[in-house]
C-alpha positions as CSV (number, residue, x, y, z in Angstrom):
1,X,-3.2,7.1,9.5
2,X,-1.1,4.7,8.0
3,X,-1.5,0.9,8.8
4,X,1.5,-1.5,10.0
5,X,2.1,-4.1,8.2
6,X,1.0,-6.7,10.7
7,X,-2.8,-4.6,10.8
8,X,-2.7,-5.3,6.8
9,X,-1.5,-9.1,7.2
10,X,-4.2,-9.4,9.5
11,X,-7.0,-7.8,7.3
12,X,-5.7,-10.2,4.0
13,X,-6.2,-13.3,6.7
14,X,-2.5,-13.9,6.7
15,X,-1.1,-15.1,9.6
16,X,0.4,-11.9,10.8
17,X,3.1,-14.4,13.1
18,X,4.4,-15.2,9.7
19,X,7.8,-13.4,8.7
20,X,8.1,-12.2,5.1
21,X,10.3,-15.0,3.9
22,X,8.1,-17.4,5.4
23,X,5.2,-16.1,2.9
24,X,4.1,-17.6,-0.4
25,X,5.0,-15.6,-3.2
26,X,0.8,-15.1,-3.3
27,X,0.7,-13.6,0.3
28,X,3.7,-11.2,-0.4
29,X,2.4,-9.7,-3.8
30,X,-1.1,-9.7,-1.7
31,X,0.7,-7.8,1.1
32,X,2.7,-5.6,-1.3
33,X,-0.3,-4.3,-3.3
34,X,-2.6,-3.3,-0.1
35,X,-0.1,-1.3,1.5
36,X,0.2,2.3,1.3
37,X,3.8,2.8,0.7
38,X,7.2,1.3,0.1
39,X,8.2,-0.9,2.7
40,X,12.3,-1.6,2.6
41,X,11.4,-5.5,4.1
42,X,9.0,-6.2,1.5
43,X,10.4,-4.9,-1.4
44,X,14.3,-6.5,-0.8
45,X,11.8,-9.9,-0.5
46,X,10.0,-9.3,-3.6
47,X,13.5,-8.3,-5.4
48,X,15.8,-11.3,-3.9
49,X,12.9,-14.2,-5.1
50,X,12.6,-12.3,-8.6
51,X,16.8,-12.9,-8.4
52,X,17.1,-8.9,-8.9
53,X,18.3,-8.3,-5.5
54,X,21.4,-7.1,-7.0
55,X,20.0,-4.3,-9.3
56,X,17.8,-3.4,-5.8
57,X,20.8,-2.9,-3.7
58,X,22.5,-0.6,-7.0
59,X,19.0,1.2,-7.8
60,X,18.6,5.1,-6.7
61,X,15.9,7.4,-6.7
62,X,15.3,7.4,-10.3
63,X,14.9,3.6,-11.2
64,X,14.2,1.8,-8.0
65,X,10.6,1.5,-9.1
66,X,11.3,-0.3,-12.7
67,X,13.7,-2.8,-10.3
68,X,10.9,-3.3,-8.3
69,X,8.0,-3.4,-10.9
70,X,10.1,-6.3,-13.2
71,X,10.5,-8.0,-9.7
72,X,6.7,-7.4,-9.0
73,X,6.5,-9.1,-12.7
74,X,8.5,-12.0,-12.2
75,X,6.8,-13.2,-9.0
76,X,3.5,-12.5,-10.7
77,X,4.5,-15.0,-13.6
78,X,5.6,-17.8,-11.3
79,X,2.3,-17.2,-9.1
């Protein structure tokens, strides 16, 4: 059974009252990486603060992922 994302905030000890862009860049990689699946909210966060929230919005099926992994990337580095 899949977990919502307020159960996984709550199991990283991040304040699960908290909306995504009220996270640190650190609680939203943290909350990306434990969940089980894509999550639309999360990754548009992850891509507007790497400033690729462009190339999201234009991705398809077939490159979403390297949008979201250079995004993923780019957070990391500033972290």
């Amino acid at each position: 059974m899949l977990k919502t994302v307020k159960e996984v905030m709550n199991e990283l000890g991040i304040n699960e009252e908290k909306t995504l862009d009220e996270l640190t860049n650190e609680e939203l990689l943290k909350l990306y990486n434990a969940c089980d699946e894509y999550i639309d909210e999360q990754c548009i966060e992850i891509c507007k603060r790497a400033g690729l929230l462009e190339e999201w919005e234009s991705a398809d099926g077939d490159n979403f992922g390297d949008v979201l992994n250079r995004a993923v990337e780019t957070i990391e580095a500033e972290c």
